[in-house]
N, C-alpha and C positions, 0 to 999 in steps of 0.2 A: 536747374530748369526753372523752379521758384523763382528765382532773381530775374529772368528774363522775360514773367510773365509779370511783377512788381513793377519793374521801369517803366513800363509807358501807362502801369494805373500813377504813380507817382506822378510821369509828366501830365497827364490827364488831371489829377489831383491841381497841383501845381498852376493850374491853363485856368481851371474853375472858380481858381481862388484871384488870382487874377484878374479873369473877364468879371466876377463879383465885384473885385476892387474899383477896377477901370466905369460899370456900369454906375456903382453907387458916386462915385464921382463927375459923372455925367459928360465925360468927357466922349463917350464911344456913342455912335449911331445905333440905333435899332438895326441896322442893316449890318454894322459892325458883328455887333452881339449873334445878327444869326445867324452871319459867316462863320464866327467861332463855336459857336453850337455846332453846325456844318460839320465843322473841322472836326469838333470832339466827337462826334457821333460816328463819324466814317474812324477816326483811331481806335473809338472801343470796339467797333467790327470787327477790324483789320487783327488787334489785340484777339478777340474773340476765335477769329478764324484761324489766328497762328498760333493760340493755346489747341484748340481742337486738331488742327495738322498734327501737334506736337505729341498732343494723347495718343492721336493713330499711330504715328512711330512709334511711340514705344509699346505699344501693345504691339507691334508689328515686331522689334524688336524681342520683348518676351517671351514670342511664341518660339520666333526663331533660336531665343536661345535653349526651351525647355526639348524643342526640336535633338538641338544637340547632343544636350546633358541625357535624355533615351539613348540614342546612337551610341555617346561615351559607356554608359553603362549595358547595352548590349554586347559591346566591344569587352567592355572589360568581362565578364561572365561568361561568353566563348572563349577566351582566354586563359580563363582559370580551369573553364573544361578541358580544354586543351591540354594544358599543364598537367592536370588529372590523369589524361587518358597517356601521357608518356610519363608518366609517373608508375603508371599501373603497368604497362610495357616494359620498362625497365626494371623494377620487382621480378615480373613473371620471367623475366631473361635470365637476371641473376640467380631464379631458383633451379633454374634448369639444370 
């Protein structure tokens, strides 16, 4: 998940150093410049908003699975009571 939330700081990194480059070389409009400001600004949101999506999933994800792992161990503990209680039944038969 690290890696998918790197890529677009990288390409955003990348765009920065660039529109720097292209700026200091005088070749780019002020209107250029604050189109790609624009641009970078709406990406780090976008970024923003689909690292936050991503936290929600897995906290959603989490809960769901500690959900389970209860369940599993309720299961397994009537189980062994289970086994207990024919355990203790078949003792008492055999002494009879």
């Amino acid at each position: 998940m690290k890696g998918r939330i790197q890529h677009p700081v990288r390409k955003l990194t990348l765009a920065v150093i660039a529109a720097a480059f292209v700026g200091l070389t005088g070749c780019a409009s002020t209107g250029q410049l604050q189109e790609l400001e624009d641009r970078l600004k709406a990406d780090i949101a976008t970024a923003k908003a689909d690292a936050a999506a991503a936290k929600s999933d897995a906290a959603a994800a989490n809960a769901k699975a500690n959900d389970a792992l209860n369940i599993a161990n309720e299961a397994n503990r009537r189980s062994m009571d289970t086994e207990a209680k024919i355990d203790r039944m078949f003792k008492k038969a055999m002494h009879k």
